[in-house]
C-alpha positions as CSV (number, residue, x, y, z in Angstrom):
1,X,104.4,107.5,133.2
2,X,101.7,105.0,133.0
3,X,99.5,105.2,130.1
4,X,96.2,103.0,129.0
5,X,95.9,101.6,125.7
6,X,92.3,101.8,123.7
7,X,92.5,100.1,120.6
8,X,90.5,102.3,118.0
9,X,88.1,99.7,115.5
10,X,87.5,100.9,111.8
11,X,85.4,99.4,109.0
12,X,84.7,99.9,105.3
13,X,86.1,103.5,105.9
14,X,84.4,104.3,108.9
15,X,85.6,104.8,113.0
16,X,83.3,103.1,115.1
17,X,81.5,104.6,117.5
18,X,82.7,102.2,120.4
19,X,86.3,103.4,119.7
20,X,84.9,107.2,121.0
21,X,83.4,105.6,123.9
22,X,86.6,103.4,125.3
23,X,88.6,106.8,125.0
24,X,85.8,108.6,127.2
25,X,86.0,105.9,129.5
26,X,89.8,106.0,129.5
27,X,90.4,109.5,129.9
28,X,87.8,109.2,132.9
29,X,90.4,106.5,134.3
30,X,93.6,108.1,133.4
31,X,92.8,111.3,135.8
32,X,92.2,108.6,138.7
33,X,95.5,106.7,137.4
34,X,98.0,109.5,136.8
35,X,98.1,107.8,132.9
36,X,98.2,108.7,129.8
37,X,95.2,107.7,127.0
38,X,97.1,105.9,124.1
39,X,94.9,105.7,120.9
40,X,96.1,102.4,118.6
41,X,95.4,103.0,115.0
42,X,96.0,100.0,112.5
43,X,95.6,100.1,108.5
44,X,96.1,101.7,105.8
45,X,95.7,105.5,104.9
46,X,94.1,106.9,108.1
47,X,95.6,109.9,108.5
48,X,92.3,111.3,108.4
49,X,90.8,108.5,111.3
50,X,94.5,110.2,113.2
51,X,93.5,113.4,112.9
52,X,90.0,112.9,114.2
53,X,91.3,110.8,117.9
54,X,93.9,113.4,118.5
55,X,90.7,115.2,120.1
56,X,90.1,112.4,122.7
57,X,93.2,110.7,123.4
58,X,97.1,112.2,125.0
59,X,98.9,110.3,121.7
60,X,97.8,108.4,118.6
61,X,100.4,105.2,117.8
62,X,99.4,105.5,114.3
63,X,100.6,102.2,112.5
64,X,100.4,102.7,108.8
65,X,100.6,99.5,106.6
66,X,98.5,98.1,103.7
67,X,99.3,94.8,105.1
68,X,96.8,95.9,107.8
69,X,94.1,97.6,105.6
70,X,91.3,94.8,106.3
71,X,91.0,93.4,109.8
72,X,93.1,90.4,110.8
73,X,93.9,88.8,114.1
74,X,97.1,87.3,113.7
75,X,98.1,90.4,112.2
76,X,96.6,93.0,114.5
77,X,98.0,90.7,117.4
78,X,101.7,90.7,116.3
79,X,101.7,94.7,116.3
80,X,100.1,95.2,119.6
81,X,101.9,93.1,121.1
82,X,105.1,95.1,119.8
83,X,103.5,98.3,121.1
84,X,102.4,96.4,124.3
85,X,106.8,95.5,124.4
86,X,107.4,99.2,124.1
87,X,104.7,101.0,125.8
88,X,104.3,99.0,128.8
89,X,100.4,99.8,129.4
90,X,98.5,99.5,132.7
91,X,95.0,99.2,130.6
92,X,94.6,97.3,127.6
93,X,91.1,98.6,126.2
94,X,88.9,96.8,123.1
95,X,85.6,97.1,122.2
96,X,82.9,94.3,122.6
97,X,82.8,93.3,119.2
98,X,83.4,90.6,116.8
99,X,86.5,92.4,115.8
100,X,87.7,92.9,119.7
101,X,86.0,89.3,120.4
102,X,88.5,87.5,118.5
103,X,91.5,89.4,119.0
104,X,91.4,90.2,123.1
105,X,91.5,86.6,124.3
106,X,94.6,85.7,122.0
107,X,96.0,88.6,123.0
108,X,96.0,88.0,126.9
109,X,97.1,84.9,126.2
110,X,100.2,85.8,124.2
111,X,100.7,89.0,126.8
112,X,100.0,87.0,130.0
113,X,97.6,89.2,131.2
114,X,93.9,88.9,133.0
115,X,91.1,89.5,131.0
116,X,87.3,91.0,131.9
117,X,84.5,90.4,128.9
118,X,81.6,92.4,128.1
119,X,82.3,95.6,130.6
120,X,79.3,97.7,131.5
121,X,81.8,99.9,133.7
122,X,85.7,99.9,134.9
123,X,86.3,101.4,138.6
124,X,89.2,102.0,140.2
125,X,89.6,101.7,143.8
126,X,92.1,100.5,146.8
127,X,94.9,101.1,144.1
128,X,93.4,98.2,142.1
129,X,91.2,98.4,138.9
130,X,87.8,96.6,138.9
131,X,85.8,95.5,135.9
132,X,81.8,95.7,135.9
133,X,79.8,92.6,133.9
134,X,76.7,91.3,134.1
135,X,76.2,87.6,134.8
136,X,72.8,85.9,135.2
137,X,71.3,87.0,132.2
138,X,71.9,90.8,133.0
139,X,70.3,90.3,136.9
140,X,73.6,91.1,138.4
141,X,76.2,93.5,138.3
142,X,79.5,92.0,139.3
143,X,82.9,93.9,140.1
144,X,85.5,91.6,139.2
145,X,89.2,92.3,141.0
146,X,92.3,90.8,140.1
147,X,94.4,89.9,142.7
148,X,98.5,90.5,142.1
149,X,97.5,92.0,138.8
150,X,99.5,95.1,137.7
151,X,98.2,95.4,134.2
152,X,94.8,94.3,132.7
153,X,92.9,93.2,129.2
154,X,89.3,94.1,129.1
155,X,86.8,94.2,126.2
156,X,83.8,97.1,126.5
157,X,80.1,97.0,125.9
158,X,79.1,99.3,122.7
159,X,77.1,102.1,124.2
160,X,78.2,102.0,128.0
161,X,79.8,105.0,128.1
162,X,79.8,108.8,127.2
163,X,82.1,110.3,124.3
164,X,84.5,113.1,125.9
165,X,86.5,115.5,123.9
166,X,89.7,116.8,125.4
167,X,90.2,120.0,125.7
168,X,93.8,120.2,124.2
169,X,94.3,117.8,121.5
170,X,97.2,115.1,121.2
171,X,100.2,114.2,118.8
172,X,99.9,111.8,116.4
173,X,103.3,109.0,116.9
174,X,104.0,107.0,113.2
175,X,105.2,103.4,114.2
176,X,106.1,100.6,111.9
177,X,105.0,97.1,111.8
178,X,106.7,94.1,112.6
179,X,105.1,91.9,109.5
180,X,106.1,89.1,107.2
181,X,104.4,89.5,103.7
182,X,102.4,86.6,104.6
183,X,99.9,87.3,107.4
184,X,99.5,83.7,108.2
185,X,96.4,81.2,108.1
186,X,94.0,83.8,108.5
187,X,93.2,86.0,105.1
188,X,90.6,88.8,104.3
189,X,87.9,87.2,102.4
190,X,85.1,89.7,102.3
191,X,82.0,91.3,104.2
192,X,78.6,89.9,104.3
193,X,76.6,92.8,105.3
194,X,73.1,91.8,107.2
195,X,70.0,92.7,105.0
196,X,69.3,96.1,105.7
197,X,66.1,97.0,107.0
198,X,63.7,100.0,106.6
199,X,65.3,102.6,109.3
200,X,68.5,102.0,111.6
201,X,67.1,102.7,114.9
202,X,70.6,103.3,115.8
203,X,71.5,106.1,114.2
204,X,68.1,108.1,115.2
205,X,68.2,111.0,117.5
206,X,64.2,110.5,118.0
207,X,63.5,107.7,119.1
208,X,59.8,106.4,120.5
209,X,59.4,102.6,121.3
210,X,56.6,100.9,122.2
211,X,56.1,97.5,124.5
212,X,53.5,95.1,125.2
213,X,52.1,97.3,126.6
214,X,50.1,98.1,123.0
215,X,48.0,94.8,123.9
216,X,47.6,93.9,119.5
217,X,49.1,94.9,116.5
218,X,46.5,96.8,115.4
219,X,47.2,99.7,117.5
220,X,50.5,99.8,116.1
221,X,49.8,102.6,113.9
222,X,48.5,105.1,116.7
223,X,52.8,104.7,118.2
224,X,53.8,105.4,114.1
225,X,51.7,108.5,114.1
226,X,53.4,109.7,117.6
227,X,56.5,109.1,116.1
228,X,56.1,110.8,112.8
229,X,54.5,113.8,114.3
230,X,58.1,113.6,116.5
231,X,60.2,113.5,113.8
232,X,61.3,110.0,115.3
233,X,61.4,106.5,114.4
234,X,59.2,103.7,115.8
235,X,61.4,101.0,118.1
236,X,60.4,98.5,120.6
237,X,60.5,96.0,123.3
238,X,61.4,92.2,122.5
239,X,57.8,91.2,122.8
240,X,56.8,93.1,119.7
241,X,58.9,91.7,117.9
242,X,58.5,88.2,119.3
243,X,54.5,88.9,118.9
244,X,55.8,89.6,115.2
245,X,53.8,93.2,115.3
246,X,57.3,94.7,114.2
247,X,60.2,93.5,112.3
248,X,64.0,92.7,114.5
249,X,65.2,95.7,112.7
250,X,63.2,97.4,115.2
251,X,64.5,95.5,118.5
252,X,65.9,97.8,121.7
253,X,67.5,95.8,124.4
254,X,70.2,93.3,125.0
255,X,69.0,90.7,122.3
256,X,68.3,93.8,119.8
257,X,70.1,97.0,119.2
258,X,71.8,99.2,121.3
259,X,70.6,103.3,121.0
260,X,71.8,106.4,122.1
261,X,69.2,109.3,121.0
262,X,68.9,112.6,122.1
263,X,65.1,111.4,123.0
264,X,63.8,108.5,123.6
265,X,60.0,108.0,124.6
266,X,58.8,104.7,125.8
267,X,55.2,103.3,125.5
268,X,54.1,100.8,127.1
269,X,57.4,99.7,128.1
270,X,57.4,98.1,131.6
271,X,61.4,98.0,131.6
272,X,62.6,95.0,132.0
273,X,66.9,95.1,132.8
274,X,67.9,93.3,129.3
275,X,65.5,96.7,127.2
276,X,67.1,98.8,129.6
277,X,71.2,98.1,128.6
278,X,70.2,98.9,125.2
279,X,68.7,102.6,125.5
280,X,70.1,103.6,129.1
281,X,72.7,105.9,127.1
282,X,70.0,108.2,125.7
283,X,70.1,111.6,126.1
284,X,66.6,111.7,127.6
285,X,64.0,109.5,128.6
286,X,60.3,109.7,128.8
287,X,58.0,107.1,130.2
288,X,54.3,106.3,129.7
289,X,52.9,103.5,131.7
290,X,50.2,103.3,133.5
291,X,52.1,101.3,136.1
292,X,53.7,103.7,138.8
293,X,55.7,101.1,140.1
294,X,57.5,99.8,136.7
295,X,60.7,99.5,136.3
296,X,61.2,101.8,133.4
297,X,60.9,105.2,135.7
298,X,63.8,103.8,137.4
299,X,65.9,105.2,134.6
300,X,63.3,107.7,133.1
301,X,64.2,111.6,133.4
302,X,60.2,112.2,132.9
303,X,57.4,110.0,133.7
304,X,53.5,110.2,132.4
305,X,51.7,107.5,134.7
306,X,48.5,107.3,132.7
307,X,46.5,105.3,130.1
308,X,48.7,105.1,127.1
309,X,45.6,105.2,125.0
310,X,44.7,108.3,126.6
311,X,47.7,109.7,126.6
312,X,49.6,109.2,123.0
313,X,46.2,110.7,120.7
314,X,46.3,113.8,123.0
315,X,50.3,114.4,122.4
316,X,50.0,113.4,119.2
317,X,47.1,116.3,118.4
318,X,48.8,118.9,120.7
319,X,52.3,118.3,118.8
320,X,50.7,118.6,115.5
321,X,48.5,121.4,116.8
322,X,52.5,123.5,117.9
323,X,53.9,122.1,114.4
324,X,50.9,123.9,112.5
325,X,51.8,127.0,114.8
């Protein structure tokens, strides 16, 4: 039976999102594949991190060892690889992060196996399996193919794909690891957590951004009053934040932060491809721009082609106007 691995990323007591997103991805593939989702778990006391990927994934490989409680390379390698030995996976999947950044290459070194970057998408087709990455700057989508390959490494963009839940949950397989008491050159030091700013655009399910289209900072404020009267939070386009009208915190897009709302409204957002990768997972998308042909209702489920200082006092009033109902 073939299976695909998706290597499931943890920190400071907390599944990341991206691990969710690989098994969606990978339980898409494994119906195409005939193959069986494999969840790996490293650390220390996660029963409870087991217990939650049951519900996306065939079988957890649950490797339980305090040795492995903080994130290390050379550590994290040497067990894959021993699962890699006994499983014999078509699929290797990691996350696009600094955690699956350091350990993927190393690892399709050590494995001999091809490796695809940065994955928007994975297809499979002609009995091959195809990885999707933008080059360019995010101008072109490229399906990569790996001739003679019968088993592949790739590393997945955070937000690129839907979370699935299975509809009959998995078993959870305890494995041992094959470490030293040293774990090498590379220790566990200590995290340096960015400075945290006011809201984490993120983690909002309301989300209402606003581009150049806003002309100066000083309308700023009419966007905030949308977004309160929403129960969202203000976001934005890169030239906001390079105009310095809002903070980085605040950034959508590929040089900012990736979102996944339930709504996200955009104002004055023309939609340029690199704003686009980081909010084309929401849930629903408004636009309002007064340009028909911009980009942004490319992607957009609803569209407002009007004057956004016409059209953002008179939602604002009628939303209030419904709330005071």
């Amino acid at each position: 039976m073939k299976t695909i691995f998706c290597l499931a990323e943890h920190r400071r007591g907390e599944l990341r999102s991206i691990t969710l997103e690989i098994l969606g991805k990978a339980q898409e593939l494994g119906e195409k594949l005939d193959a069986k989702v494999i969840s790996i778990l490293l650390g220390y006391d996660l029963d409870r991190f087991a217990d939650q990927l049951v519900n996306y994934a065939d079988s957890v490989l649950l490797v339980d060892d305090e040795r492995l409680k903080e994130f290390n390379q050379l550590s994290y390698q040497k067990v894959v690889m021993q699962l890699i030995r006994n499983y014999n996976p078509v699929l290797i999947l990691i996350g696009h992060t600094a955690f699956g950044m350091e350990l993927a290459p190393s690892l399709a070194v050590e494995a001999e196996l091809p490796i695809a970057t940065d994955c928007i998408d994975i297809q499979f087709g002609d009995g091959g399996i195809y990885a999707v990455r933008q080059m360019y700057g995010g101008k072109v989508n490229a399906i990569l193919s790996f001739p003679g390959a019968e088993k592949y490494i790739f590393t997945v963009r955070q937000g690129a794909f839907q979370v699935k839940q299975k509809q009959q949950s998995g078993k959870i397989i305890k494995e041992s690891a094959p470490l030293e008491m040293d774990t090498g050159k590379k220790k566990f030091v200590g995290y340096i957590e960015p400075e945290v700013g006011e809201v984490d655009i993120s983690q909002a399910d309301i989300i209402v951004a606003v581009g150049r289209g806003i002309k100066k900072r000083e309308n700023i404020p009419m966007i905030q009053e949308l977004a309160d009267a929403m129960g969202g939070v203000l976001a934005c386009s890169r030239p906001v934040v390079d105009s310095e009208w809002l903070p980085k915190d605040r950034q959508v897009g590929q040089s900012g932060k990736t979102v996944k709302p339930k709504l996200y409204l955009a104002v004055g957002i023309s939609g340029a491809f690199q704003h686009l990768m980081g909010m084309r997972g929401s849930e629903t998308i408004i636009a309002i721009n007064k340009d028909e042909n911009a980009p942004i209702f490319n992607v957009a489920d609803y569209g407002i082609v009007d004057d956004l200082f016409k059209v953002v006092p008179a939602l604002s009033a009628k939303i209030k106007e419904m709330k005071g109902k």
